[in-house]
C-alpha positions as CSV (number, residue, x, y, z in Angstrom):
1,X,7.0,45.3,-71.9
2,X,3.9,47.2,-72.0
3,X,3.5,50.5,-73.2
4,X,1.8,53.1,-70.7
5,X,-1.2,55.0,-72.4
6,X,-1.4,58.8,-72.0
7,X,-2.9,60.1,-68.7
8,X,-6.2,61.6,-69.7
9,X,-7.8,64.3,-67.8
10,X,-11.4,65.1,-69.3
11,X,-13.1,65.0,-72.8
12,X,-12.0,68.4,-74.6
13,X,-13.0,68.9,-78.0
14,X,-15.1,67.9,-81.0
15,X,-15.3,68.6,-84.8
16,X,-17.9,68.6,-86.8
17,X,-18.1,68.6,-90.7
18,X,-21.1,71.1,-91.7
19,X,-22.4,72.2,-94.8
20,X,-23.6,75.5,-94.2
21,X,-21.7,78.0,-91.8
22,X,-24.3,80.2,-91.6
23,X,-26.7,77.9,-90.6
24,X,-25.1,76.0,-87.8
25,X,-23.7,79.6,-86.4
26,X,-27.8,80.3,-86.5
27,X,-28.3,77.2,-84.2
28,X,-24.8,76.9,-82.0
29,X,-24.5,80.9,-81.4
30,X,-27.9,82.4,-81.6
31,X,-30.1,79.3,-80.3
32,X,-27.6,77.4,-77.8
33,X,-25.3,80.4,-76.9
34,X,-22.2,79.1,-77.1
35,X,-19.2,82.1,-77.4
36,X,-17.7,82.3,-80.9
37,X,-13.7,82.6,-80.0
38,X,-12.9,82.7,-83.7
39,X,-14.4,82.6,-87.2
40,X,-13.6,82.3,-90.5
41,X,-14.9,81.1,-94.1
42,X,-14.2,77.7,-93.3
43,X,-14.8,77.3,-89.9
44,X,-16.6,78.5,-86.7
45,X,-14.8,78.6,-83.0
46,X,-16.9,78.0,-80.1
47,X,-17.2,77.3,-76.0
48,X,-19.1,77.3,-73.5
49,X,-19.3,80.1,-70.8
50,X,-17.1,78.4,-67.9
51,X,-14.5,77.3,-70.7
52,X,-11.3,79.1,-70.9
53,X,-9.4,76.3,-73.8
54,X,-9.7,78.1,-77.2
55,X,-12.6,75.5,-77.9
56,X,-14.7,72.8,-76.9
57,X,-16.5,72.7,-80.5
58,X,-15.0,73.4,-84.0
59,X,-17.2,73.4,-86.8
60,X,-15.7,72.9,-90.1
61,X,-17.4,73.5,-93.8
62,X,-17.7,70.3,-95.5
63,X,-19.7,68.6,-98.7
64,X,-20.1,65.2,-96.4
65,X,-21.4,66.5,-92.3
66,X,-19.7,63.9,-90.0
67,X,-17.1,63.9,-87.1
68,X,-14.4,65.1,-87.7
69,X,-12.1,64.1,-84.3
70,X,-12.7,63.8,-80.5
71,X,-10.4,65.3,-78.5
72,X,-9.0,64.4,-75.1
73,X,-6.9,66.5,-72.9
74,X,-3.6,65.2,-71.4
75,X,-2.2,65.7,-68.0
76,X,1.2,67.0,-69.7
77,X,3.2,67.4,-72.8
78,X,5.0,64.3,-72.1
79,X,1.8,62.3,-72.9
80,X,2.0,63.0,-75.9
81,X,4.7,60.5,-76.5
82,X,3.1,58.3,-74.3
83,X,-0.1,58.8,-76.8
84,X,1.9,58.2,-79.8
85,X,4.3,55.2,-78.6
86,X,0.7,53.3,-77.2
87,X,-0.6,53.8,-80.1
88,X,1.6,52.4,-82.6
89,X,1.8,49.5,-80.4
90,X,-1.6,49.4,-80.9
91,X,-0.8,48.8,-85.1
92,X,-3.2,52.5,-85.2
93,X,-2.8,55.0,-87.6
94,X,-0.8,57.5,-86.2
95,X,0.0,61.5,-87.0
96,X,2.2,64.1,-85.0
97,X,1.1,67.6,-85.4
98,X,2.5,70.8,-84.9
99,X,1.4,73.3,-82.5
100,X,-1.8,75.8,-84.3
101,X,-2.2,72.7,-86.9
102,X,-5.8,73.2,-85.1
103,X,-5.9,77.0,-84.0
104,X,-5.7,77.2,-80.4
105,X,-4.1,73.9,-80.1
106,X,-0.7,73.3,-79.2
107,X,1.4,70.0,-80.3
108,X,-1.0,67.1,-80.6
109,X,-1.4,63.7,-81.5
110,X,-4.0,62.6,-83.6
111,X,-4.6,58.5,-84.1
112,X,-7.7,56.5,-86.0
113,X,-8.3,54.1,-82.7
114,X,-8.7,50.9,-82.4
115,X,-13.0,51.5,-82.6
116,X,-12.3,53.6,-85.9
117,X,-13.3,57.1,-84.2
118,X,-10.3,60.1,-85.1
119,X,-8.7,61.1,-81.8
120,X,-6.7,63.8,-80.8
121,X,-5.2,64.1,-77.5
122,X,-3.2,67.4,-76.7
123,X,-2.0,69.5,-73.6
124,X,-1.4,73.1,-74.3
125,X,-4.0,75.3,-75.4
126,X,-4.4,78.9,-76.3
127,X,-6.5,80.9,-73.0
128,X,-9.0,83.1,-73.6
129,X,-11.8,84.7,-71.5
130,X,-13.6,82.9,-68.9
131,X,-17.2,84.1,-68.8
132,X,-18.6,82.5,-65.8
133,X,-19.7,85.5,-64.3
134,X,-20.6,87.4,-67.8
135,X,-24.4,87.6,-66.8
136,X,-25.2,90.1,-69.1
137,X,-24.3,87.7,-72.1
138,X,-25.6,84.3,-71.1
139,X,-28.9,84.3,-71.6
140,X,-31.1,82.2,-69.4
141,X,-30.6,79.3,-71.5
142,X,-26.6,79.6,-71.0
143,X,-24.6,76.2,-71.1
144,X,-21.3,75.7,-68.8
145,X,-18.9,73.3,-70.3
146,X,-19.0,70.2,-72.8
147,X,-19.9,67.3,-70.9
148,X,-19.3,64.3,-73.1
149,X,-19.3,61.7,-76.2
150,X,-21.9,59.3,-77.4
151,X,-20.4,56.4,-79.5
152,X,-22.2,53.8,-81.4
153,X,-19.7,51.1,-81.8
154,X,-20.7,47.6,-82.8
155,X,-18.8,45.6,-80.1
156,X,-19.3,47.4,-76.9
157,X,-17.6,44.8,-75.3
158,X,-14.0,45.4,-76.8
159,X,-14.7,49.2,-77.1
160,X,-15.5,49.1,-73.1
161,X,-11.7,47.0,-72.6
162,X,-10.0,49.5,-75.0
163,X,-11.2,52.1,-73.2
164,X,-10.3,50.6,-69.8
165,X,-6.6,50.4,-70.6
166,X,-6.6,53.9,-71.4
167,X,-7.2,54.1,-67.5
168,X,-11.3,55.2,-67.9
169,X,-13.6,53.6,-65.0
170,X,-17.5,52.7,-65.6
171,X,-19.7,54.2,-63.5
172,X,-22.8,52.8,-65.0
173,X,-23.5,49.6,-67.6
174,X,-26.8,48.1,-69.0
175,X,-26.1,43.8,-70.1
176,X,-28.7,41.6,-69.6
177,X,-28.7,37.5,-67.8
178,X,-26.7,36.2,-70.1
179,X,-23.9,39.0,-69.9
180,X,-24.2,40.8,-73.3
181,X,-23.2,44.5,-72.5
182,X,-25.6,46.9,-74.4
183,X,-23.9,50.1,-73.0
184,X,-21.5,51.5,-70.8
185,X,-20.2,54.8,-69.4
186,X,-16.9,55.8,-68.2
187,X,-15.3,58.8,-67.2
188,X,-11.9,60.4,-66.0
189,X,-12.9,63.4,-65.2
190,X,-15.3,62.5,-61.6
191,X,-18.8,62.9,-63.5
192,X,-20.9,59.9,-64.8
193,X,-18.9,59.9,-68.1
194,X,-16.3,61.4,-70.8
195,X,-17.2,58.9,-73.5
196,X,-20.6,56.6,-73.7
197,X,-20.1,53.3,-75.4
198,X,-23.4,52.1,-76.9
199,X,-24.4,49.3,-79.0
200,X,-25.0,49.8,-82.5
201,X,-24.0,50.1,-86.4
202,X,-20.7,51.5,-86.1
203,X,-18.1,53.6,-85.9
204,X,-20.8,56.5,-85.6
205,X,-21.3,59.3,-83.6
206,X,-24.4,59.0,-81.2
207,X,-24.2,62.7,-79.7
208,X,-22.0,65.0,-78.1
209,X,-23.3,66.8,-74.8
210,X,-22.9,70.3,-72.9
211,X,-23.5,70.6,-69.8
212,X,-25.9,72.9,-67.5
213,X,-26.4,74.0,-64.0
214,X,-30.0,74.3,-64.2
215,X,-33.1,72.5,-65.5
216,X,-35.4,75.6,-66.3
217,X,-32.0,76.5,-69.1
218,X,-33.0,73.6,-70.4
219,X,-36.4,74.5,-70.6
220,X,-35.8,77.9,-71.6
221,X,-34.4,76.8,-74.6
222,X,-37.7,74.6,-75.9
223,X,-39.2,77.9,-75.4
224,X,-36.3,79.7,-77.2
225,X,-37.0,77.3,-80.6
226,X,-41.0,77.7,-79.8
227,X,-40.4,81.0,-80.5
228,X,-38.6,80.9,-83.7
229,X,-41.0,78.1,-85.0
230,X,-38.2,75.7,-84.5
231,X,-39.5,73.1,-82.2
232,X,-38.4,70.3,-84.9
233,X,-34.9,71.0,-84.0
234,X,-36.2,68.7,-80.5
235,X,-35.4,65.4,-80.9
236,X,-36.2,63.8,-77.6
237,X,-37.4,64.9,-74.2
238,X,-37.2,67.2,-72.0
239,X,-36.8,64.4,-69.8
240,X,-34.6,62.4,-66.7
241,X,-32.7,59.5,-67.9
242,X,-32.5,56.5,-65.5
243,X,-28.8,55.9,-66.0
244,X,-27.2,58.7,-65.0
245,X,-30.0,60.7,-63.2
246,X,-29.5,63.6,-65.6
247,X,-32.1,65.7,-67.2
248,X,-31.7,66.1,-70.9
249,X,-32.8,67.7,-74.1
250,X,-31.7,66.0,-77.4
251,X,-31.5,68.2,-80.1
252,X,-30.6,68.2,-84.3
253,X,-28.4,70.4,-85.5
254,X,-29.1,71.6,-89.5
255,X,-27.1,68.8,-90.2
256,X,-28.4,66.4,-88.5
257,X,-25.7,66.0,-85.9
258,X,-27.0,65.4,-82.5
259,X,-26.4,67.7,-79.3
260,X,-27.7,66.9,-75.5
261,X,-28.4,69.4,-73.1
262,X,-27.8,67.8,-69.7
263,X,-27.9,69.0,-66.3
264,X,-27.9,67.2,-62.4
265,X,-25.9,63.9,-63.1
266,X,-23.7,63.3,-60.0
267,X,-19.9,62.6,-58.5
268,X,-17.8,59.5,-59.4
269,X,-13.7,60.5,-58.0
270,X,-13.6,58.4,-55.4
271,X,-11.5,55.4,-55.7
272,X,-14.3,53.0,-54.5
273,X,-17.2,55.0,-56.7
274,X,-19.5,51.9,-57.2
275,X,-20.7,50.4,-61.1
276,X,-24.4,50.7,-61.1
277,X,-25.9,48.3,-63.9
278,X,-28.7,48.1,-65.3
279,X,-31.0,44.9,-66.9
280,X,-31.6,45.9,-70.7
281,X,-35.1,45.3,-70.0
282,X,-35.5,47.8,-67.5
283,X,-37.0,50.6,-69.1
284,X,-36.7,52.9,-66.7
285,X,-32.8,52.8,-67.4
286,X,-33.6,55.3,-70.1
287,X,-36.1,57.3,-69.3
288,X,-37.1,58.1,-65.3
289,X,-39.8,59.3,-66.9
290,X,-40.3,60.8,-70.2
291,X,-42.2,60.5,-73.7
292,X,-41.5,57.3,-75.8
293,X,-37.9,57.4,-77.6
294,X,-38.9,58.6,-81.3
295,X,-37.7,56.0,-84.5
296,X,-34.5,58.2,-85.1
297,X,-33.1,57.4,-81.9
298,X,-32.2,54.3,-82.8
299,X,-31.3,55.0,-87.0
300,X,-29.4,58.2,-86.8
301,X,-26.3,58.9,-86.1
302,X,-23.3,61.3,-87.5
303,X,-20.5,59.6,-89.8
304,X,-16.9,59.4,-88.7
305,X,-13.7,60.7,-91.0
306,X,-11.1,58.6,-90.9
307,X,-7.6,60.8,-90.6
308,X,-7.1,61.7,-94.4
309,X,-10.3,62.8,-94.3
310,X,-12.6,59.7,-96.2
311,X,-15.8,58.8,-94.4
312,X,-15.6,54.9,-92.8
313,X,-17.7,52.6,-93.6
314,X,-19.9,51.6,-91.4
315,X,-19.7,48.3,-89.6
316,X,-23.4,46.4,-88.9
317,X,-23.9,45.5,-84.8
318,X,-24.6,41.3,-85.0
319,X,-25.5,40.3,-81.3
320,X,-27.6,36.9,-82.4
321,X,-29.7,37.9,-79.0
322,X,-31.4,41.2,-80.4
323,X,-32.3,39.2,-83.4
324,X,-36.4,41.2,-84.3
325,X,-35.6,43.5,-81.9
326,X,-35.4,47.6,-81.6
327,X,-31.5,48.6,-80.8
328,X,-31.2,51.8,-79.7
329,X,-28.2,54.1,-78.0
330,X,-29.2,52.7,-74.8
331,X,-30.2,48.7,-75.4
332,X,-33.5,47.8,-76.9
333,X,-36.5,50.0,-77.1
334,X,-40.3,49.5,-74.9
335,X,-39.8,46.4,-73.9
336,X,-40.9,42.8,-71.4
337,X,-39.3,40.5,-69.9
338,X,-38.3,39.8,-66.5
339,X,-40.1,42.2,-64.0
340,X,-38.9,45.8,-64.2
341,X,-36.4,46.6,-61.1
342,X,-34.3,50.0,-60.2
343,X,-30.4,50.0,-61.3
344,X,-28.7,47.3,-59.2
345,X,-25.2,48.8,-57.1
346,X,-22.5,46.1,-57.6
């Protein structure tokens, strides 16, 4: 008999491992905006301004910065057994935990995956003030919701099957002739994606995403770090991704840990929403246009915490096909190959 998985609404929640409080408030609160619903001396509270969960971001002091879980909302309380029993069938670490174990969260269930990533999936949440029509706080730069994931994982094959039985769809892939998948993206909630599988050195976190409704926030808030002589906190862009169709800004947080800005990306709910893919050689399936992807692109990435806390090692992508070549979060960098075509419906 098969075990159901939980039904999965949208992505929720991450945590971060910082090593300075005061810095990353700096950056998440005074440069990106986001509301601070609670604080402490171990840990900063945050959301965006059409969020009404306790949080879509937890920052948490640390000696080592890495992830420190992805959350996933459920449909109802009762997936949380679902969560738990699926996973055990699944031989994965498994931990039950009491409502406010995380402030703000009810009961939960947390599990180390299958792709090594620390994953909570809950249902009840603490409300608080939704401040989508707060004008006089946002700022011009102001960000609506968290959008999505970004995982490096060294098989993107498996991760994109795992994935799949969790009941996510792809809306868009990148593989080339012979069939290696470089990427994918899949949702559940009906946007482009929740969680973006991408080839590499793995289990590492790529970059999480928040979304906004504009592109001039996005470009209000290059002007915002210009200003404080912070324009090395831009990693890549502003620019429009290919796959997708989104307009981005990649930014490094003082720790290193990478955040996307991202606006204009486009509806996936209906049933019959159809899998766009894209040739790895196809550059344009990165950038519509845009500056070359800068060499951390394709090094950096945050650490993962396994659920005792350790840091996981780090497992080395080996696809015999991108033997001397450039791997990025995306498939390979700049490069030939059969003639350069638009994203293919299929």
């Amino acid at each position: 008999m098969t075990t159901a998985p939980p039904d999965v609404l949208r992505c929720a929640y991450a945590e971060l491992v910082v090593t300075d409080l005061v810095a990353s408030r700096a950056f998440y609160v005074d440069v990106l905006g986001l509301v601070v619903t609670h604080e402490d001396a171990g840990a900063l509270y945050l959301r965006a301004f059409e969020e009404y969960l306790h949080h879509s971001l937890v920052l948490r002091k640390g000696s080592t910065p890495a992830l420190g879980v992805l959350a996933y909302r459920v449909r109802s309380s009762a997936d949380l057994d679902l969560a738990e029993a699926y996973y055990r069938a699944l031989g994965c670490r498994v931990e039950r935990r009491a409502a406010g174990t995380t402030r703000g969260v009810g009961e939960a269930v947390r599990v180390l995956d299958p792709l090594g990533f620390p994953v909570e999936f809950f249902h009840e949440a603490e409300h608080v003030e939704r401040f989508t029509q707060r004008y006089d706080l946002h700022g011009a730069g102001a960000l609506s919701r968290l959008d999505h994931f970004n995982l490096d994982t060294p098989d993107v094959g498996a991760a994109r099957k795992y994935y799949e039985g969790l009941g996510f769809r792809v809306s868009e892939d990148i593989r080339d002739a012979e069939g290696t998948v470089y990427a994918a993206w899949m949702f559940r909630k009906p946007t482009v994606h929740d969680v973006a599988l991408t080839g590499g050195d793995g289990p590492r976190l790529h970059h999480i995403a928040f979304a906004s409704h504009e592109r001039h926030q996005i470009l209000h808030l290059c002007d915002h770090l210009g200003a404080l002589r912070q324009p090395g906190a831009i990693e890549r862009g502003p620019g429009r991704h290919g796959v997708s169709n989104a307009f981005y800004l990649y930014l490094r947080d003082p720790d290193g840990h990478r955040v996307e800005i991202y606006t204009h990306d486009y509806y996936t709910g209906d049933p019959d929403n159809p899998v766009i893919t894209w040739d790895v050689h196809d550059n344009q399936r990165r950038d519509w246009w845009g500056n070359p992807v800068v060499p951390s692109w394709y090094t950096d990435a945050s650490l993962v915490l396994d659920l005792s806390g350790r840091v996981q090692p780090v497992v080395a992508r080996a696809e015999p096909r991108e033997a001397g070549v450039t791997i990025g979060a995306d498939g390979f960098s700049f490069t030939g190959g059969a003639e350069f075509k638009l994203g293919e419906q299929v």
